[in-house]
C-alpha positions as CSV (number, residue, x, y, z in Angstrom):
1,X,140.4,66.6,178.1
2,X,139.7,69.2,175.0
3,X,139.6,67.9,171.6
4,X,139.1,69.7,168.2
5,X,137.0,68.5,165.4
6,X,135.3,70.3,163.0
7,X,131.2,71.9,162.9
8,X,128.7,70.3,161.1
9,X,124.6,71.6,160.3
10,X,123.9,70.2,163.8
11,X,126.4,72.6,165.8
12,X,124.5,76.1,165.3
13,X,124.1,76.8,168.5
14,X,127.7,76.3,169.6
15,X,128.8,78.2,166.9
16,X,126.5,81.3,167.8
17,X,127.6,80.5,171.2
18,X,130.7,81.6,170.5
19,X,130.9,83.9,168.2
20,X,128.5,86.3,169.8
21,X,131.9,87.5,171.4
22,X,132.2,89.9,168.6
23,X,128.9,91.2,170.3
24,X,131.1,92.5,173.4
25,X,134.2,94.8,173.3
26,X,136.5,95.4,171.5
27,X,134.2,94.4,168.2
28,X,130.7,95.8,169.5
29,X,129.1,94.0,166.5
30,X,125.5,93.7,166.4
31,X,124.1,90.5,164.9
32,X,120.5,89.2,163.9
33,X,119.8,85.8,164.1
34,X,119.7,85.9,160.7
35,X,123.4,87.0,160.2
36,X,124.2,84.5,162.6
37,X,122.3,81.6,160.9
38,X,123.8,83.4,157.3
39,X,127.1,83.2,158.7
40,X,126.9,79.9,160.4
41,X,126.1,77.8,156.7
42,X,128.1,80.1,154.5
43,X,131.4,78.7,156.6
44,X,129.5,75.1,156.6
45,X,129.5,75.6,152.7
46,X,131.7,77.7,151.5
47,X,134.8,77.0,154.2
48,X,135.0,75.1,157.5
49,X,134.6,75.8,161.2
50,X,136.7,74.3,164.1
51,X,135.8,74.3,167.6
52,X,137.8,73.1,170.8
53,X,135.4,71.3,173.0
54,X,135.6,69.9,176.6
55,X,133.0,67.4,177.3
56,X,130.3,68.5,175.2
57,X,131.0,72.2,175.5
58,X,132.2,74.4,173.2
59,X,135.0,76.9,174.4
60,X,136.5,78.4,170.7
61,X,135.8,78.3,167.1
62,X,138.4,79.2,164.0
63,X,137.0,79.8,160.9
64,X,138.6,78.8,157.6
65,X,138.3,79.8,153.8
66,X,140.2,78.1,151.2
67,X,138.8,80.8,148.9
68,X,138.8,84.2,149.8
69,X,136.7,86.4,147.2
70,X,139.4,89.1,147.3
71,X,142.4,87.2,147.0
72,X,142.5,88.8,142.8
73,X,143.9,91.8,144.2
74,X,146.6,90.4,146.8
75,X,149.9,89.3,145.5
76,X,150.0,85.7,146.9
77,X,150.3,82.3,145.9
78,X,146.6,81.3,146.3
79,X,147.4,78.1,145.6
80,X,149.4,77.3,148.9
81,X,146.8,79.7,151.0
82,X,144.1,79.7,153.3
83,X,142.1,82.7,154.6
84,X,141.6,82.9,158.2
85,X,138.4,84.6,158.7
86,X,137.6,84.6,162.9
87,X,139.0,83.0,165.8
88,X,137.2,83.5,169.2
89,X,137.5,81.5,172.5
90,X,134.2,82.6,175.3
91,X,135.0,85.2,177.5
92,X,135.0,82.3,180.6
93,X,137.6,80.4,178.9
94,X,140.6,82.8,177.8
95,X,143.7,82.3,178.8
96,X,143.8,78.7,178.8
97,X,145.5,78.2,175.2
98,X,142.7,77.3,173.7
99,X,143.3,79.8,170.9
100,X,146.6,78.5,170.3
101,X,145.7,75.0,170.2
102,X,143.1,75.9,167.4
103,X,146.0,77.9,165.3
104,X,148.3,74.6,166.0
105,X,145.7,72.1,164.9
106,X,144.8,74.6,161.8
107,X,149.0,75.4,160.9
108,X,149.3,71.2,161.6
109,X,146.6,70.7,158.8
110,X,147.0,73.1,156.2
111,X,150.8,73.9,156.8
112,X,151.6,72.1,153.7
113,X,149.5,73.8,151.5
């Protein structure tokens, strides 16, 4: 059975697990282990990470900000927003809603923001 809950310091390597998606196409990002590790504990500090798991593996992450350092120049009630920064699911586990279940647990939690 999957069940969402969010990353903590101990859950690097699932994170990088997953997001080196944005390695393969469309993205063709190329990211050090040091942008990875950057990455990782700016979202453990500065915002939160959320991964579906099944057993003990790690099949999609969403990543969250309740700050978003250009939100001065939108027109938008920061107040009642959050800034949705990445959402990936491992290419060996798409099409299986796991995307969707991490957007409805995400919409369930901040929705009344």
């Amino acid at each position: 059975m999957e069940y969402i809950r969010k990353l903590d310091n101990s859950d690097y390597e699932s994170f990088k697990k997953v997001f080196s998606v944005f390695e393969a196409e469309p993205f063709y990002e190329a990211w050090t282990e040091e942008e990875y590790a950057y990455e990782f504990l700016d979202f453990i500090k500065n915002g939160e990470i959320y991964g579906i798991f099944f057993g003990n593996t790690i099949w999609g992450l969403i990543t969250i900000k309740e700050k978003y350092l250009k939100w001065d120049a939108l027109e938008i009630e920061v107040a009642k927003s959050i800034y949705l920064s990445d959402i990936a699911v491992c290419k060996e586990a798409r099409n299986k809603g796991y995307a969707t279940q991490l957007m409805r647990y995400i919409i369930s939690k901040y929705g009344d923001i």
